[in-house]
C-alpha positions as a Markdown table, in Angstrom:
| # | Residue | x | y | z |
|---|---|---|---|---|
| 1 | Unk | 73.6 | 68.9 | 59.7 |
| 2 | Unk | 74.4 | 71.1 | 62.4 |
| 3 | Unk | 76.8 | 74.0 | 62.0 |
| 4 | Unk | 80.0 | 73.2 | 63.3 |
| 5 | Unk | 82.5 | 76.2 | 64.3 |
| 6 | Unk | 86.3 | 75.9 | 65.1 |
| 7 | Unk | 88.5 | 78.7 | 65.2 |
| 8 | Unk | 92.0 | 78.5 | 63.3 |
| 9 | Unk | 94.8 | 80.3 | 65.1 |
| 10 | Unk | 98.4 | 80.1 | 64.1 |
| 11 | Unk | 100.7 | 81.2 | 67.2 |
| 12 | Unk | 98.8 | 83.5 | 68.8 |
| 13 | Unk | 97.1 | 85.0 | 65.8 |
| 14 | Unk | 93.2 | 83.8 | 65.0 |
| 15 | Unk | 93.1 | 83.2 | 61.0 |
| 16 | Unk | 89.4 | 83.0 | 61.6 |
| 17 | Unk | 87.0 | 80.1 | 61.7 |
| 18 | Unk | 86.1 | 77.1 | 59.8 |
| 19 | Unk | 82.2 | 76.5 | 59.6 |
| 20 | Unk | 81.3 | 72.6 | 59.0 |
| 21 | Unk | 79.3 | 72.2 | 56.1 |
| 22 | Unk | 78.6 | 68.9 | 54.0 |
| 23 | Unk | 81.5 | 68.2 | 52.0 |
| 24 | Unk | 83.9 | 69.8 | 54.3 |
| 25 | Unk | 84.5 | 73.8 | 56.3 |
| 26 | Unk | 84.6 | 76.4 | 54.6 |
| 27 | Unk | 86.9 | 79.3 | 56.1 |
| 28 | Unk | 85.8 | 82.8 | 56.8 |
| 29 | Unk | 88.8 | 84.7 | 57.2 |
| 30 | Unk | 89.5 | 87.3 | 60.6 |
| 31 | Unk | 91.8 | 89.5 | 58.8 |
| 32 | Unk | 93.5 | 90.9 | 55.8 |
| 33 | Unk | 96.7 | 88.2 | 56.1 |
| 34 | Unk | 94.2 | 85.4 | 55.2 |
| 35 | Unk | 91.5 | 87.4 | 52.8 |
| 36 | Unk | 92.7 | 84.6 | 50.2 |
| 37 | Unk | 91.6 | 82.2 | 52.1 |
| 38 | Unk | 88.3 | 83.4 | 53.0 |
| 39 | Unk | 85.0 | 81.5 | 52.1 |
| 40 | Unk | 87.3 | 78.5 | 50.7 |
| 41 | Unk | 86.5 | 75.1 | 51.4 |
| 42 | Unk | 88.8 | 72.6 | 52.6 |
| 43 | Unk | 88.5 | 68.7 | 53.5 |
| 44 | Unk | 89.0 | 69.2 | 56.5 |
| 45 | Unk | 90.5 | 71.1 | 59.6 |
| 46 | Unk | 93.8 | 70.1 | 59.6 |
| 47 | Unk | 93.9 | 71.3 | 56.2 |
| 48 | Unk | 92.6 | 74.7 | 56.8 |
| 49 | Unk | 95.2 | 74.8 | 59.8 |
| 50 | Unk | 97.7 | 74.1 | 57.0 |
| 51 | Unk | 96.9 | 76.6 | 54.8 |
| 52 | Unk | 96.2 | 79.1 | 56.9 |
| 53 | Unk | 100.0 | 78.7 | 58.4 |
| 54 | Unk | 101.4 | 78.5 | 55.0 |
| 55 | Unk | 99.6 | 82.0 | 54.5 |
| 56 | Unk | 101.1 | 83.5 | 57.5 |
| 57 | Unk | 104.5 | 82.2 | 57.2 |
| 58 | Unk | 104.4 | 84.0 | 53.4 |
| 59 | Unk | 103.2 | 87.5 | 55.2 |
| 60 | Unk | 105.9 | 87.1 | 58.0 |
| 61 | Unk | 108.7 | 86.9 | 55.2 |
């Protein structure tokens, strides 16, 4: 399988990236904000995207 990367960026703030691997991406976090997200894997990107806006909206409050 190759080793798909996309980076995750909510507004104008990269999350980090999601790394294809079989059964899904797992996330590897760019900064503190998303730490709890870091090295999870989610079914997919949009999902990743989700949580990692979820995240940030939490820290914004």
């Amino acid at each position: 399988m190759s080793h798909t990367t996309h980076v995750i960026e909510v507004g104008d703030v990269t999350a980090g990236i999601v790394v294809a691997i079989d059964g899904g991406f797992r996330f590897f976090a760019a900064g503190l904000t998303f730490k709890p997200l870091d090295l999870v894997i989610f079914p997919s990107i949009e999902d990743a995207s989700r949580a990692a806006r979820a995240k940030f909206s939490k820290h914004r409050r």
